[in-house]
C-alpha positions in Angstrom: 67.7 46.6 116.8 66.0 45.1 113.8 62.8 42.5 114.6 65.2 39.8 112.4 68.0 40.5 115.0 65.8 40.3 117.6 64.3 37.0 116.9 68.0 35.7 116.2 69.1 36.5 119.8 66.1 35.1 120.8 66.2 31.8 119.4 69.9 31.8 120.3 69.0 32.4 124.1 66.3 29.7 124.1 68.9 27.2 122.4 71.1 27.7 124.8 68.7 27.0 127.7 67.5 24.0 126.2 71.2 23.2 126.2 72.0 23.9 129.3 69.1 22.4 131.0 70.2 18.9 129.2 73.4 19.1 130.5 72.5 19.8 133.4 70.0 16.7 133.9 72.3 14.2 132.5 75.0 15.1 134.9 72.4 14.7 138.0 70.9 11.4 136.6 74.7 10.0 137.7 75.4 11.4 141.0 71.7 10.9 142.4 72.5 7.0 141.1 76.0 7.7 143.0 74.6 8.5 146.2 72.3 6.2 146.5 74.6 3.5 146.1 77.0 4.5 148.9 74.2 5.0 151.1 72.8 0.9 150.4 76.7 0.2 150.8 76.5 2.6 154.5 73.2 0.6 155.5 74.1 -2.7 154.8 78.1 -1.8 157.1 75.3 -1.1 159.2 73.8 -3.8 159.9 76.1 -6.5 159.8 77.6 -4.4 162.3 74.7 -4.1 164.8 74.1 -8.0 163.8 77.9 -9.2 165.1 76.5 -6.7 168.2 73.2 -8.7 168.9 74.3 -11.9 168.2 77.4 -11.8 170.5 77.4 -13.8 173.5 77.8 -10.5 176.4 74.7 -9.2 174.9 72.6 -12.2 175.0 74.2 -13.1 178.8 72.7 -9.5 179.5 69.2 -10.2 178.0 68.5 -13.3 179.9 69.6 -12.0 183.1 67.5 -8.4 182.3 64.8 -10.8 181.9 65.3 -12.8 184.9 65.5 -10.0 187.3 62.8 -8.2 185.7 60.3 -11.8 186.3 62.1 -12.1 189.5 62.6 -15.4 188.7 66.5 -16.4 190.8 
């Protein structure tokens, strides 16, 4: 192969690299921004969830009469 050849496939190669490597970032900029919006959405299920949990009335019954017993307070 000719040296002028050579540096055609070359530059060729590195073009398509760069290329590729562009692509390749812009289509990972959206799904990392993806994922981290379902997983806000997931936390904040969460913890309205576990809130409706704490704040219910069996749980806080079974609080105050851990506590009790635990002081040994009748």
């Amino acid at each position: 192969m000719s040296q002028g050849i050579q540096r055609r496939v070359r530059r060729r190669a590195i073009g398509f690299g760069r290329a590729l490597r562009a692509r390749s970032r812009s289509a990972d900029s959206g799904m990392t921004t993806v994922e981290y919006a379902v997983g806000t959405l997931v936390a904040a299920a969460l913890a309205a969830v576990l809130y409706r949990i704490v704040t219910g009335e069996s749980i806080l019954n079974g609080l105050t009469s851990l506590i009790t017993r635990a002081l040994g307070v009748v």
